[in-house]
N, CA, C and O of each residue as an XYZ file, in Angstrom:
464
protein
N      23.765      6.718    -14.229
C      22.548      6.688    -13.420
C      21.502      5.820    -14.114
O      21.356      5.896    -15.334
N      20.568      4.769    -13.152
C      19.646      4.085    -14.027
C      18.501      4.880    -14.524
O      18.286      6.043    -14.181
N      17.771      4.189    -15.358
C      16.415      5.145    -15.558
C      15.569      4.581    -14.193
O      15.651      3.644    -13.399
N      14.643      5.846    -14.456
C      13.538      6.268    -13.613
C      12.283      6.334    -14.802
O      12.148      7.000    -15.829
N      11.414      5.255    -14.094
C       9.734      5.012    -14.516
C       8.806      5.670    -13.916
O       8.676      5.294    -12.751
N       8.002      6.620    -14.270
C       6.677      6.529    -13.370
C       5.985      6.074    -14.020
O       5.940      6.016    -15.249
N       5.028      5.491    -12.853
C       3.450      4.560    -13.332
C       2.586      5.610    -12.948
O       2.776      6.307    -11.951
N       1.403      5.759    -13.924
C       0.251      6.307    -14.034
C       0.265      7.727    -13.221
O      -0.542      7.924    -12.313
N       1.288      8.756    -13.627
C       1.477      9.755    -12.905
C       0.860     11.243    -13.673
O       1.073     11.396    -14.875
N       0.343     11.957    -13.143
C      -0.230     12.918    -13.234
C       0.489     14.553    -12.976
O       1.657     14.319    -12.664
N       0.282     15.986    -12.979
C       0.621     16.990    -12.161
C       1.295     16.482    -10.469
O       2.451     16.581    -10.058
N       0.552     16.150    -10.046
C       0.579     16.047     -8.208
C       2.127     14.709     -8.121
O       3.301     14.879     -7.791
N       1.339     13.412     -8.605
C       2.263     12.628     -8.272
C       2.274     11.302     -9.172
O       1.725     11.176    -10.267
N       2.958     10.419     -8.531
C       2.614      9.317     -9.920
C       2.519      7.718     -9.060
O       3.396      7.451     -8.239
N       1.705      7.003     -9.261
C       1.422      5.612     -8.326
C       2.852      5.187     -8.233
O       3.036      5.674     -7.117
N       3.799      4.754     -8.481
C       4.693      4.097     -8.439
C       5.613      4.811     -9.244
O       5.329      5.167    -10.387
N       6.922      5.084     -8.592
C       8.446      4.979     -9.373
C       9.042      4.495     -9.338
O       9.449      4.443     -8.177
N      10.025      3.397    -10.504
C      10.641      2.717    -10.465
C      11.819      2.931    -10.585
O      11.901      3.531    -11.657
N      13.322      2.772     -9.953
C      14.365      3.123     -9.745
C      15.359      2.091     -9.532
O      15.334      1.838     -8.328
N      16.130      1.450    -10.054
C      17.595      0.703     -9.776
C      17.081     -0.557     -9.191
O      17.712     -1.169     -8.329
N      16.056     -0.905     -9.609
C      15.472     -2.810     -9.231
C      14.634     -1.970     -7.878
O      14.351     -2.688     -6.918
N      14.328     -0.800     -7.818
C      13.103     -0.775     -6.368
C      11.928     -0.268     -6.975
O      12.273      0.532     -7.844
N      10.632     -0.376     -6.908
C       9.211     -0.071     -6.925
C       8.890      0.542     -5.864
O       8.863     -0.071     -4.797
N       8.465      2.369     -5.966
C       8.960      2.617     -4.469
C       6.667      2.950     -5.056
O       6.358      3.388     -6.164
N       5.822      2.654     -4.176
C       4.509      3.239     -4.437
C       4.025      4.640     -3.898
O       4.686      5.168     -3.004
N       2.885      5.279     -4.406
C       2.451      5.716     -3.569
C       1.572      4.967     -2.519
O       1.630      3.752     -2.324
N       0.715      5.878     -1.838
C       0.129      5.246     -0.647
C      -1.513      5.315     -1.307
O      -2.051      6.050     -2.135
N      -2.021      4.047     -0.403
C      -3.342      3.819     -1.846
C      -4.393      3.641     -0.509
O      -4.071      3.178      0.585
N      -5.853      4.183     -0.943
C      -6.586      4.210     -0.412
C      -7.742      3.692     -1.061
O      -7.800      3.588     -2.286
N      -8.976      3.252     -0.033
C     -10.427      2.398     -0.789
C     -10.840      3.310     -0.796
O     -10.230      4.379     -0.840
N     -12.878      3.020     -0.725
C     -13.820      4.315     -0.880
C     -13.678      4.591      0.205
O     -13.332      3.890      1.156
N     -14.101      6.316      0.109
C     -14.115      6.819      1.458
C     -15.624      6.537      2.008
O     -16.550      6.491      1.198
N     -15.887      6.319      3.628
C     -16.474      6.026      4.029
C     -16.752      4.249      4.559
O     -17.379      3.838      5.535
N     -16.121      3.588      3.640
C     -16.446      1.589      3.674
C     -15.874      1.875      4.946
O     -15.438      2.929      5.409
N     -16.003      0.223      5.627
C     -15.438     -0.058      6.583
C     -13.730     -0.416      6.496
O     -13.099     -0.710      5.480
N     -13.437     -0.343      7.296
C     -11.698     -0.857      7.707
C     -11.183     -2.159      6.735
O     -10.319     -2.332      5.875
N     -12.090     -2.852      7.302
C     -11.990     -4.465      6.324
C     -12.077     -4.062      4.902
O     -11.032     -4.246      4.277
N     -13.493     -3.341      3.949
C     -13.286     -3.103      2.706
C     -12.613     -1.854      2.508
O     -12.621     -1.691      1.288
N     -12.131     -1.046      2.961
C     -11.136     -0.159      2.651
C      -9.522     -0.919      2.267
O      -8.767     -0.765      1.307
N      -9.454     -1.601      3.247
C      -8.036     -2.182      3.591
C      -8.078     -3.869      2.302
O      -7.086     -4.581      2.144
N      -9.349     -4.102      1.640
C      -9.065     -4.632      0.736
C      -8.779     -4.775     -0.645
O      -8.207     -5.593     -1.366
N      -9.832     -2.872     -0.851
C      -9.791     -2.540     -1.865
C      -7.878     -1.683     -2.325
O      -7.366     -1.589     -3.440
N      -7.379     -1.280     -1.132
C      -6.314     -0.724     -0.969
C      -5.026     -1.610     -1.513
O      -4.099     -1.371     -2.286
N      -5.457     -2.825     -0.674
C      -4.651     -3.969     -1.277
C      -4.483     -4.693     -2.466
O      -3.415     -5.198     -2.811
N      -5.927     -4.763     -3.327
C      -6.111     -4.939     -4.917
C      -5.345     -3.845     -5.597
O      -4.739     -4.237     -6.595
N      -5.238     -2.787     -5.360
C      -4.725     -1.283     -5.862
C      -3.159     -1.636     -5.759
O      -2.386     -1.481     -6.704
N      -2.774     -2.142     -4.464
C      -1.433     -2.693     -4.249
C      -0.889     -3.346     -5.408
O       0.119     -2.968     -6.004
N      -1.978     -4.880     -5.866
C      -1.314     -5.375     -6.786
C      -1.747     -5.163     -7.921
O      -1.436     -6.141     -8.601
N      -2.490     -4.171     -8.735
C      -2.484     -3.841     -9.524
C      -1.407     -2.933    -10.070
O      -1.022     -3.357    -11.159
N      -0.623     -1.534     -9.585
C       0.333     -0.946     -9.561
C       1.543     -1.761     -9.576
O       2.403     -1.725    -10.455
N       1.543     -2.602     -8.387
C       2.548     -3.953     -8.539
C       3.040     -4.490     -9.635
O       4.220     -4.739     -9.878
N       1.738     -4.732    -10.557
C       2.012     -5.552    -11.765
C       2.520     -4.775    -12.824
O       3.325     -5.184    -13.662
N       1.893     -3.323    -12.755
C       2.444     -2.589    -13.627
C       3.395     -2.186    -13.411
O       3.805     -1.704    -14.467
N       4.487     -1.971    -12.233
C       5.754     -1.921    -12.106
C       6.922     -3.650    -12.336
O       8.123     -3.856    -12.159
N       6.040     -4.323    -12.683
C       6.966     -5.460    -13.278
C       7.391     -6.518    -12.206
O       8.312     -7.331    -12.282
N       6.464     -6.304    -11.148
C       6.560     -7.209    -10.294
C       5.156     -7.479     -9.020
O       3.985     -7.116     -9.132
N       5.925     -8.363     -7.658
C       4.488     -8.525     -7.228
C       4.591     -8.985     -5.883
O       5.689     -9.464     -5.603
N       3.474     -8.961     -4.701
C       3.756     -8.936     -3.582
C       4.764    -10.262     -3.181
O       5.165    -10.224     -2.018
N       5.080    -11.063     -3.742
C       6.193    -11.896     -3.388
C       7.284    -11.065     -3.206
O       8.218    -11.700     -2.715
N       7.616     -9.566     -3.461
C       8.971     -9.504     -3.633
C       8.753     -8.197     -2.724
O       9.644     -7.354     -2.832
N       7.602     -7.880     -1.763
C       7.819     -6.562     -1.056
C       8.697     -6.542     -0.256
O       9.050     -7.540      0.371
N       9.349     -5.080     -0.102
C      10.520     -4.949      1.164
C       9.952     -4.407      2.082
O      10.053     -4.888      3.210
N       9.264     -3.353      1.867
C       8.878     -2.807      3.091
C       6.834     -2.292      2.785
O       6.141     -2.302      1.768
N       6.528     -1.903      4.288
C       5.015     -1.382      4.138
C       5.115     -0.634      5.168
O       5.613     -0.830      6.277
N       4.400      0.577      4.529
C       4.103      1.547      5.879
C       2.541      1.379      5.619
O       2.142      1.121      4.483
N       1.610      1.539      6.751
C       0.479      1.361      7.133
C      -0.033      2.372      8.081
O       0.498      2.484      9.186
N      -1.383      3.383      7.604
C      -1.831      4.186      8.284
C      -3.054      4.031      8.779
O      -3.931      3.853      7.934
N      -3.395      4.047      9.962
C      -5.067      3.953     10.115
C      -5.293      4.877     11.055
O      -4.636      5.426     11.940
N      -6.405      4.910     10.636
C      -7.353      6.538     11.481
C      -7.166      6.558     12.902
O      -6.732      7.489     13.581
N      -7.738      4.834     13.465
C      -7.909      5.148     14.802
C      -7.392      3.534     15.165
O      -8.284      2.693     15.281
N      -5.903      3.087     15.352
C      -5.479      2.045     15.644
C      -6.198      1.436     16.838
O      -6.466      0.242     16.709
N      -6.556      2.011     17.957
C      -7.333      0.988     18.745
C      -8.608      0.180     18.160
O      -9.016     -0.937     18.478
N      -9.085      1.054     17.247
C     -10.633      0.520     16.862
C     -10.193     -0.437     15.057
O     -10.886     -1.226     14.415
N      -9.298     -0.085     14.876
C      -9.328     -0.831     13.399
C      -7.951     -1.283     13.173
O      -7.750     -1.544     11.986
N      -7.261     -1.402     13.700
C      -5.935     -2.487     13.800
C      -6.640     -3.995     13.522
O      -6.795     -4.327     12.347
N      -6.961     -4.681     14.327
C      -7.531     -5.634     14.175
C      -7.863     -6.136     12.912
O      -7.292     -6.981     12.222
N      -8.869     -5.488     12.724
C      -9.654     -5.966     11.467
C      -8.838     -5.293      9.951
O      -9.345     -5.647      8.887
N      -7.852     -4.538      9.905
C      -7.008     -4.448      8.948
C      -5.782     -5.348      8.871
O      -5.382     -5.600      7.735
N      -5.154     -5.846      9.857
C      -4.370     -6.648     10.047
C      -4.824     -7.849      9.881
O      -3.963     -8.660      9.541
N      -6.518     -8.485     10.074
C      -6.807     -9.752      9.513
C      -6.966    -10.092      8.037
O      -6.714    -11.210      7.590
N      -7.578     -8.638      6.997
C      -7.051     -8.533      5.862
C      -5.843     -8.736      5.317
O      -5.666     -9.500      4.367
N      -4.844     -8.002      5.935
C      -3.521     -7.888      5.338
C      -2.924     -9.345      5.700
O      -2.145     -9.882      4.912
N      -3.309     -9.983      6.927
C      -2.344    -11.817      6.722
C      -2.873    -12.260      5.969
O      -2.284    -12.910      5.106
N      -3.911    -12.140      5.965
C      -4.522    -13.042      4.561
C      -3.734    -12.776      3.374
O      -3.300    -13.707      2.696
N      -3.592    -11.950      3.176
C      -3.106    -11.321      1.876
C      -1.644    -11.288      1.400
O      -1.142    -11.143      0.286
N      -1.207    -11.446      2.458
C       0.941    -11.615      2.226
C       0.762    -12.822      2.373
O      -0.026    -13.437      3.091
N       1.829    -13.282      1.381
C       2.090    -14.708      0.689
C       2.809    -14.892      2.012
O       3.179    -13.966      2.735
N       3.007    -16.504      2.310
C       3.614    -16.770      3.491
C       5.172    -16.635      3.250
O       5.454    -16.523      2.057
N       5.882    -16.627      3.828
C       7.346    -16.713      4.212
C       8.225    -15.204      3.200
O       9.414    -14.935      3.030
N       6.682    -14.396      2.636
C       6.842    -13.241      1.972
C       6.937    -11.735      2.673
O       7.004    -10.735      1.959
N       6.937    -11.641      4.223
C       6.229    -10.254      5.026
C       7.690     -9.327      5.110
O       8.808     -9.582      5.559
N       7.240     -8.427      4.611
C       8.239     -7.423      4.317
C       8.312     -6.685      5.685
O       7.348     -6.910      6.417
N       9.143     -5.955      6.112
C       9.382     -4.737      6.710
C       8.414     -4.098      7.177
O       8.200     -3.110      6.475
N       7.488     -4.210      8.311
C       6.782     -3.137      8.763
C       6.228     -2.299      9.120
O       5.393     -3.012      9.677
N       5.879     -1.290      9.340
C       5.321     -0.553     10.562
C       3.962      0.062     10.911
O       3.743      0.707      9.885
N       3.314      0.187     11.408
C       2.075      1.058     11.791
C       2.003      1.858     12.528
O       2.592      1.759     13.605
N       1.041      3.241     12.118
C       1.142      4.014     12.702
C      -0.495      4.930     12.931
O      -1.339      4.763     12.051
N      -0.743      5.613     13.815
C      -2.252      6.078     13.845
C      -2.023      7.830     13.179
O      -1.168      8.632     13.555
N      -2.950      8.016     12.246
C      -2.835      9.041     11.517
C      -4.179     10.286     11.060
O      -5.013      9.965     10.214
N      -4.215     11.390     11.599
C      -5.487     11.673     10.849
C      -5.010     11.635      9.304
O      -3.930     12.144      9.004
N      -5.961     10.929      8.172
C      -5.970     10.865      6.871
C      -6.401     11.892      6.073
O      -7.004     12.834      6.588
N      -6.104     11.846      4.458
C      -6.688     13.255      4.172
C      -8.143     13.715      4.334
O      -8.520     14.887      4.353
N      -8.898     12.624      4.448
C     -10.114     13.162      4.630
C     -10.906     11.987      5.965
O     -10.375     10.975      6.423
N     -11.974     12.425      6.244
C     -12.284     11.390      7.716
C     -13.120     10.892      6.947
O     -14.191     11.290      7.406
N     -13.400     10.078      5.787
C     -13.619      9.387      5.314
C     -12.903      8.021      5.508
O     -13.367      6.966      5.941
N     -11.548      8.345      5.037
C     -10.068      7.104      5.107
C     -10.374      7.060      5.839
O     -10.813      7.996      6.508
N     -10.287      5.486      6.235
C      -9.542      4.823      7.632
C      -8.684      4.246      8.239
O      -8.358      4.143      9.421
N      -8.004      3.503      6.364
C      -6.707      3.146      6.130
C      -5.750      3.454      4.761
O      -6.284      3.621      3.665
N      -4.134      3.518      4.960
C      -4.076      3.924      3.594
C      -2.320      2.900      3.752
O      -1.822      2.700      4.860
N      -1.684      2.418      2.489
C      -0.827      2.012      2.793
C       0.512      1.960      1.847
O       0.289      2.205      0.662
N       1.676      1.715      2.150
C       2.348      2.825      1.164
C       3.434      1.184      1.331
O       3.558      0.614      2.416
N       4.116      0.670     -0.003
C       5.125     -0.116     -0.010
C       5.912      0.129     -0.661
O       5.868      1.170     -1.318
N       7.103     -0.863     -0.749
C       7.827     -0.688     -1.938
C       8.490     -2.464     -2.004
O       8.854     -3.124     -1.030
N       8.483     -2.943     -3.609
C       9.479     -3.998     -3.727
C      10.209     -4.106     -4.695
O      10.071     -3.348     -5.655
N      11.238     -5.159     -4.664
C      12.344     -5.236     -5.523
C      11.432     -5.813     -6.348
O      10.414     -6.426     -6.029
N      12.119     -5.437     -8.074
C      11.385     -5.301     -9.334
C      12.380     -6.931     -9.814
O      12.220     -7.449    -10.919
């Protein structure tokens, strides 16, 4: 069996585990309260910060799950963040979905994983 890494893990859970060449994350959230746009950017810096500390980086994501509070009202403007932000000919796997979050603060939160 290969080894198993966690990154920056605590009691509850740990940002990232690394397993057999996959970086599986947790799901990362901005301040509560910002808007959609700075939630969904600060979420994404968090992305590649964890990224880096699992030994790799959004060039190599497989998949993204993506949660937002209220998809009619903030799809848009999280999705103009996030193209910006995936390297071109780089877009992994992925889906969206509308979610109440842990607190009604969130508005977005987003969970990936890539090969290491």
């Amino acid at each position: 069996m290969s080894d198993i890494t966690r990154i920056d893990t605590n009691a509850r859970m740990s940002q990232a585990v690394v397993h057999n060449g996959i970086a599986y994350l947790a799901g990362q959230v901005g301040a509560e309260g910002a808007s959609v746009t700075e939630q969904t950017q600060a979420v994404l810096a968090k992305v590649d910060e964890v990224l880096a500390k699992a030994g790799t980086d959004k060039t190599k994501l497989l998949t993204a799950q993506i949660w937002v509070a209220d998809i009619a009202t903030q799809f848009a403007d999280m999705n103009a963040v996030w193209d910006a932000w995936v390297p071109e000919g780089c877009a992994p796997a992925r889906w969206t979905g509308e979610a109440k979050l842990a607190t009604p603060g969130f508005k977005v939160e987003i969970i990936v994983t890539a090969a290491v």
